[in-house]
GUTI-563225 format. One record per residue: x, y, z of N, C-alpha, C in turn; residue number from 1; chain; residue in one letter. Coordinates in Angstrom, 3 decimals. Layout:
ATOM/X/Y/Z/X/Y/Z/X/Y/Z/NUM/A/A
...
//
This chain:
ATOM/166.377/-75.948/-59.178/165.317/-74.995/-58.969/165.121/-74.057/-60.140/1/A/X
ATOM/165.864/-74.172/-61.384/166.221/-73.060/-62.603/164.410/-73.428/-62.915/2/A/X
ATOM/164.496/-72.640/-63.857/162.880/-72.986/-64.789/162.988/-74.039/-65.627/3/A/X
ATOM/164.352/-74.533/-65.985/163.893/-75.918/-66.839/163.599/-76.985/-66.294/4/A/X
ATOM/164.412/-76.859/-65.124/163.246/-78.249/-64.067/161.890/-78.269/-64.127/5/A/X
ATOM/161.480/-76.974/-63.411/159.775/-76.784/-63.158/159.056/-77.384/-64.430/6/A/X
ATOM/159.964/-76.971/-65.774/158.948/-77.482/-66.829/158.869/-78.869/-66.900/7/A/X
ATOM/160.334/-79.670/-66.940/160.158/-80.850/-67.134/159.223/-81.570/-66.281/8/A/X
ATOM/159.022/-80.993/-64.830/158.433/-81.745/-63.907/156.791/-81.442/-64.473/9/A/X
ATOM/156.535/-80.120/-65.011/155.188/-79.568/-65.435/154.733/-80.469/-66.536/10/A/X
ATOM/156.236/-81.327/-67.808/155.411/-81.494/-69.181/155.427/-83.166/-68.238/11/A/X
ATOM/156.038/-83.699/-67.394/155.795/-84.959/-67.076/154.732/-85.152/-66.588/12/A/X
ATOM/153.951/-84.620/-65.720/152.817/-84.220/-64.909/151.767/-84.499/-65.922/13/A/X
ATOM/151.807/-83.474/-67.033/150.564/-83.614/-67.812/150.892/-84.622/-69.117/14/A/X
ATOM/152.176/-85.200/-69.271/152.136/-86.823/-69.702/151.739/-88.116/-69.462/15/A/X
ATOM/151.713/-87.612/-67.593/151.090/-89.272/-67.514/149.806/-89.200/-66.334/16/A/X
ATOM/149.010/-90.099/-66.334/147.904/-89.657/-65.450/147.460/-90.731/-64.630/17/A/X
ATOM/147.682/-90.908/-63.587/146.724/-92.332/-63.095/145.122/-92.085/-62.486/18/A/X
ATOM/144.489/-92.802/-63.156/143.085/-92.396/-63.029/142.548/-94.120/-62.336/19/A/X
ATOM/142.125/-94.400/-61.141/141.688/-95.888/-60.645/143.012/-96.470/-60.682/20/A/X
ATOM/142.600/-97.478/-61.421/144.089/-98.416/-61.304/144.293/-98.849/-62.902/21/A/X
ATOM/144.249/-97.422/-63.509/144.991/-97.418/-65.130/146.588/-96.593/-64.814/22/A/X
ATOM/147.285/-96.608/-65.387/147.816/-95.232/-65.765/148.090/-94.859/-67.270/23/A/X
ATOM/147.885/-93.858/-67.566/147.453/-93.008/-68.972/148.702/-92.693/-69.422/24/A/X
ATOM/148.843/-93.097/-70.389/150.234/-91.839/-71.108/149.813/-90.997/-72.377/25/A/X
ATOM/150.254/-90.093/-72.367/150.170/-89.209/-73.658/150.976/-89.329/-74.300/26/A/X
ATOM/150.902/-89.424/-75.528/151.944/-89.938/-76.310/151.922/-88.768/-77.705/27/A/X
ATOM/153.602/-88.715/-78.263/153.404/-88.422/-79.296/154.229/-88.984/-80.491/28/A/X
ATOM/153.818/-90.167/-81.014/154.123/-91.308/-82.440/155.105/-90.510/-83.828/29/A/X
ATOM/156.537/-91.212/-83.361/157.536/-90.295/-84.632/157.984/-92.084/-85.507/30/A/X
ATOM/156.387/-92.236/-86.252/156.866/-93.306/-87.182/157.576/-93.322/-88.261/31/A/X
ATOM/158.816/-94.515/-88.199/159.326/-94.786/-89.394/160.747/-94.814/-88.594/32/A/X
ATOM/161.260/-94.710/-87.313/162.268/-94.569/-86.990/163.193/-96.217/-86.755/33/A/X
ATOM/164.510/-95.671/-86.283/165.280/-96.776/-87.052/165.285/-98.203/-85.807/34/A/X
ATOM/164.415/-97.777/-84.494/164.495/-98.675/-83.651/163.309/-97.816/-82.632/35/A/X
ATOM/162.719/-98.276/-81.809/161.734/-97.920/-81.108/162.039/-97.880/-79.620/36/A/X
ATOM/162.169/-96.028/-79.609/162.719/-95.850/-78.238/161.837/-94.387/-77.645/37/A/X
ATOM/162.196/-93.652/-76.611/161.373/-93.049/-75.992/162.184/-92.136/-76.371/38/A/X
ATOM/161.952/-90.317/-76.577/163.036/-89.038/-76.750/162.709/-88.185/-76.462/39/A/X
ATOM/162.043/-88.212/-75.231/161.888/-87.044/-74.524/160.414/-87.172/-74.256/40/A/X
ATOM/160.115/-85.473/-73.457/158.569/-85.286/-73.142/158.477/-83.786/-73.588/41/A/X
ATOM/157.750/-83.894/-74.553/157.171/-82.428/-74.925/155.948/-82.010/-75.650/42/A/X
ATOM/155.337/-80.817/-74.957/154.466/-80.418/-75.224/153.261/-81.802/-74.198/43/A/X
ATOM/153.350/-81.704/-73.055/152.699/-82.428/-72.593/152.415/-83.970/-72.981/44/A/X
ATOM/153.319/-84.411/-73.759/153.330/-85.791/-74.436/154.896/-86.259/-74.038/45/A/X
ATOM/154.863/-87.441/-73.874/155.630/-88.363/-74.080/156.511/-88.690/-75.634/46/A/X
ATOM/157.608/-88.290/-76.479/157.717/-88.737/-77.437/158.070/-89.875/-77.351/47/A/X
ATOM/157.433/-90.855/-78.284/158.054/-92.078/-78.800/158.905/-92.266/-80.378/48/A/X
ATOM/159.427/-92.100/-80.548/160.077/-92.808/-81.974/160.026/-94.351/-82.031/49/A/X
ATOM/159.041/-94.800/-83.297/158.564/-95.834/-83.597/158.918/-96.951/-84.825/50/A/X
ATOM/159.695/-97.920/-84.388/160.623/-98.369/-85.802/159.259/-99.464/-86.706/51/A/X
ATOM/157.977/-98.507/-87.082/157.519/-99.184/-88.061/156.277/-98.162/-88.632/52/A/X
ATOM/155.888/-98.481/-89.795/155.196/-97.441/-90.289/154.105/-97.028/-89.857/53/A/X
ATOM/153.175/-96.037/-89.917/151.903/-95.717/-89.748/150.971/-96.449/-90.969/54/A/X
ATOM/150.937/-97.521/-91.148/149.831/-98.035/-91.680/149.236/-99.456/-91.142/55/A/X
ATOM/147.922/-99.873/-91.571/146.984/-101.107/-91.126/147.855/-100.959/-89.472/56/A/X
ATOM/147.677/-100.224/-88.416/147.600/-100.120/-87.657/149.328/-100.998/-86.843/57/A/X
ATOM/149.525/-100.974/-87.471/151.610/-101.337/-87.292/151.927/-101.009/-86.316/58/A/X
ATOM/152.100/-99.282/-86.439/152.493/-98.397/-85.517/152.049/-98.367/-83.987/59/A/X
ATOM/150.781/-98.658/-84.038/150.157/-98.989/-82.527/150.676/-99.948/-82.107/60/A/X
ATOM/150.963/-101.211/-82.934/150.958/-102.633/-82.162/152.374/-102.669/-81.700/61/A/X
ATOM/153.729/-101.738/-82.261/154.871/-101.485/-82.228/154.766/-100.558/-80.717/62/A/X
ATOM/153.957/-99.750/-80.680/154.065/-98.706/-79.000/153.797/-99.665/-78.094/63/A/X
ATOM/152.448/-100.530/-78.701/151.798/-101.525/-77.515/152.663/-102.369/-77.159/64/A/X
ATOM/153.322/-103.316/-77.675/154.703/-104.087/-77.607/155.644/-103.379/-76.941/65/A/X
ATOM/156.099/-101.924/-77.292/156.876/-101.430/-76.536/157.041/-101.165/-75.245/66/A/X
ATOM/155.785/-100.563/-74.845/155.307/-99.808/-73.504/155.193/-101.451/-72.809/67/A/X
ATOM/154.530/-102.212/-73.332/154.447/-103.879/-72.214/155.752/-103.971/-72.106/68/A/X
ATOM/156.712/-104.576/-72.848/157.995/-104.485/-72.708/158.531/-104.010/-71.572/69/A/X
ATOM/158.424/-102.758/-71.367/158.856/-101.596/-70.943/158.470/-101.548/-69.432/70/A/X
ATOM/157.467/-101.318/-69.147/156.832/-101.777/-67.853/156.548/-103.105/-67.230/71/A/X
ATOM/156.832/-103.920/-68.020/157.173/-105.591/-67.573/155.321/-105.687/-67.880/72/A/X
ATOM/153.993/-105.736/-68.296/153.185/-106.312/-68.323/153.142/-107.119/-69.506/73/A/X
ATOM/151.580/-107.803/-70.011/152.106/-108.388/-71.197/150.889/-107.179/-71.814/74/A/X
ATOM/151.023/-107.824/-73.476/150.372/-107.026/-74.319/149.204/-106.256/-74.397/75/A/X
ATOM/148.730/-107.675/-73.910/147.032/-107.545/-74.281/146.396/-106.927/-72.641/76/A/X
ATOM/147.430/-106.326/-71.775/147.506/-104.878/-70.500/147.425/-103.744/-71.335/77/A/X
ATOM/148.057/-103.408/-72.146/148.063/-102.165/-72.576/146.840/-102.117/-73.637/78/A/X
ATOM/146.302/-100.894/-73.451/144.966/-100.228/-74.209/145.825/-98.981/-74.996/79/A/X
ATOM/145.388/-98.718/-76.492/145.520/-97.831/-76.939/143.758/-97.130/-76.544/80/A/X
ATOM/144.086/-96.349/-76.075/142.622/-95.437/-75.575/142.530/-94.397/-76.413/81/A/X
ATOM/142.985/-93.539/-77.282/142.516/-92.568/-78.174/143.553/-92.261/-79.355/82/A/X
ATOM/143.427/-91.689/-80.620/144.467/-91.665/-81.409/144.794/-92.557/-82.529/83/A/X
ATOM/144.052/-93.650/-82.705/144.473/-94.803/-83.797/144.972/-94.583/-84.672/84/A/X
ATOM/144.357/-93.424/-85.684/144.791/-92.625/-86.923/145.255/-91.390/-87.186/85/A/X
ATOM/146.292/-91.285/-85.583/146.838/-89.834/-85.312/148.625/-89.885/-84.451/86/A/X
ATOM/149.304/-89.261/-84.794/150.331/-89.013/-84.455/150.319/-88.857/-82.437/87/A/X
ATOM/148.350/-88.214/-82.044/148.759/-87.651/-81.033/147.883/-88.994/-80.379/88/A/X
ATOM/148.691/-89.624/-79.235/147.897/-90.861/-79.096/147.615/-90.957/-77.280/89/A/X
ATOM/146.876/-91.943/-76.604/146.789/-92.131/-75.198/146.720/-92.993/-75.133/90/A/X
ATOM/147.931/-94.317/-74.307/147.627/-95.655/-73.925/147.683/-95.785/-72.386/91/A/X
ATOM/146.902/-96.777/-72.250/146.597/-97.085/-70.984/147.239/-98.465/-70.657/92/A/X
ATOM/147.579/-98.889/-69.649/148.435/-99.713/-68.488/147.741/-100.187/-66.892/93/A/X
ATOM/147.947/-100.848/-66.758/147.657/-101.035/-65.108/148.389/-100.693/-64.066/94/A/X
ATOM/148.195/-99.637/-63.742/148.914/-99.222/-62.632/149.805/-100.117/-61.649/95/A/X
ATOM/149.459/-101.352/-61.379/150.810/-101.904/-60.380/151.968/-102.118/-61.357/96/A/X
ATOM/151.666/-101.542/-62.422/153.692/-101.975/-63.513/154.004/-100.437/-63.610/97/A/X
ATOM/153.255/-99.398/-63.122/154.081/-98.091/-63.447/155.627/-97.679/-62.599/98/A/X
ATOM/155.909/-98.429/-61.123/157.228/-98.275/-60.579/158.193/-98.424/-62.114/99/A/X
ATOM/158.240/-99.293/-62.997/159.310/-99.702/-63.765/159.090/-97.943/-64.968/100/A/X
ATOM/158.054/-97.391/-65.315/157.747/-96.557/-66.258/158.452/-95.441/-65.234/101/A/X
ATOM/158.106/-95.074/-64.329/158.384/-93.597/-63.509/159.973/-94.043/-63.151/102/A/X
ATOM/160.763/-94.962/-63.109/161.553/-95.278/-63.513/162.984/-94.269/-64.245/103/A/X
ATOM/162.206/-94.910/-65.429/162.841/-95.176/-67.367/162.745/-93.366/-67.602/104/A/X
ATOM/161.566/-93.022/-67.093/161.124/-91.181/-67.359/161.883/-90.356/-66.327/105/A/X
ATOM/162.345/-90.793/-65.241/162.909/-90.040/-64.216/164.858/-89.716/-64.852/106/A/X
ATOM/164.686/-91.282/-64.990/166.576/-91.149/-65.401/166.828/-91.113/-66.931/107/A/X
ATOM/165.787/-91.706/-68.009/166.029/-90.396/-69.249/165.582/-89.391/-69.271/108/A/X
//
């Protein structure tokens, strides 16, 4: 019940969104890292650390791969929806694979 719960539950809230039968993540892209994993949620984003660079569009196809992975769909499920040429990004998913995502975010 301390205040660092309320937040985490507050920055998760406004990380992920299901709108129809998408669900949205907010993301925020730490390219160049040494393997591609999730590190937390802040500032209303999701961090990702991304093991490939920000150029000719790498970095996206490395989250997109990840997040399918991740939620068991395949690739070409996940939408990068805003952000292409930005650190601050939004991909989209189909909502019947988010049990495996609310998951992975609950117990890291």
């Amino acid at each position: 019940m301390g205040a660092g719960t309320t937040g985490v539950a507050t920055e998760m809230i406004s990380a992920v969104t299901i709108k129809g039968d998408r669900v949205f993540l907010n993301i925020k892209a730490s390219p160049n890292a040494s393997k591609t994993a999730f590190s937390g949620i802040q500032d209303g984003r999701i961090r990702i650390r991304v093991a490939a660079a920000p150029e000719d569009g790498k970095a996206n196809a490395e989250i997109r791969s990840f997040l399918a992975k991740t939620v068991g769909c395949p690739k070409s499920a996940v939408t990068l929806e805003t952000g292409e040429k930005s650190k601050l990004k939004t991909f989209s998913f189909p909502a019947e694979y988010s049990s495996e995502l609310e998951k992975l975010l609950i117990v890291g």
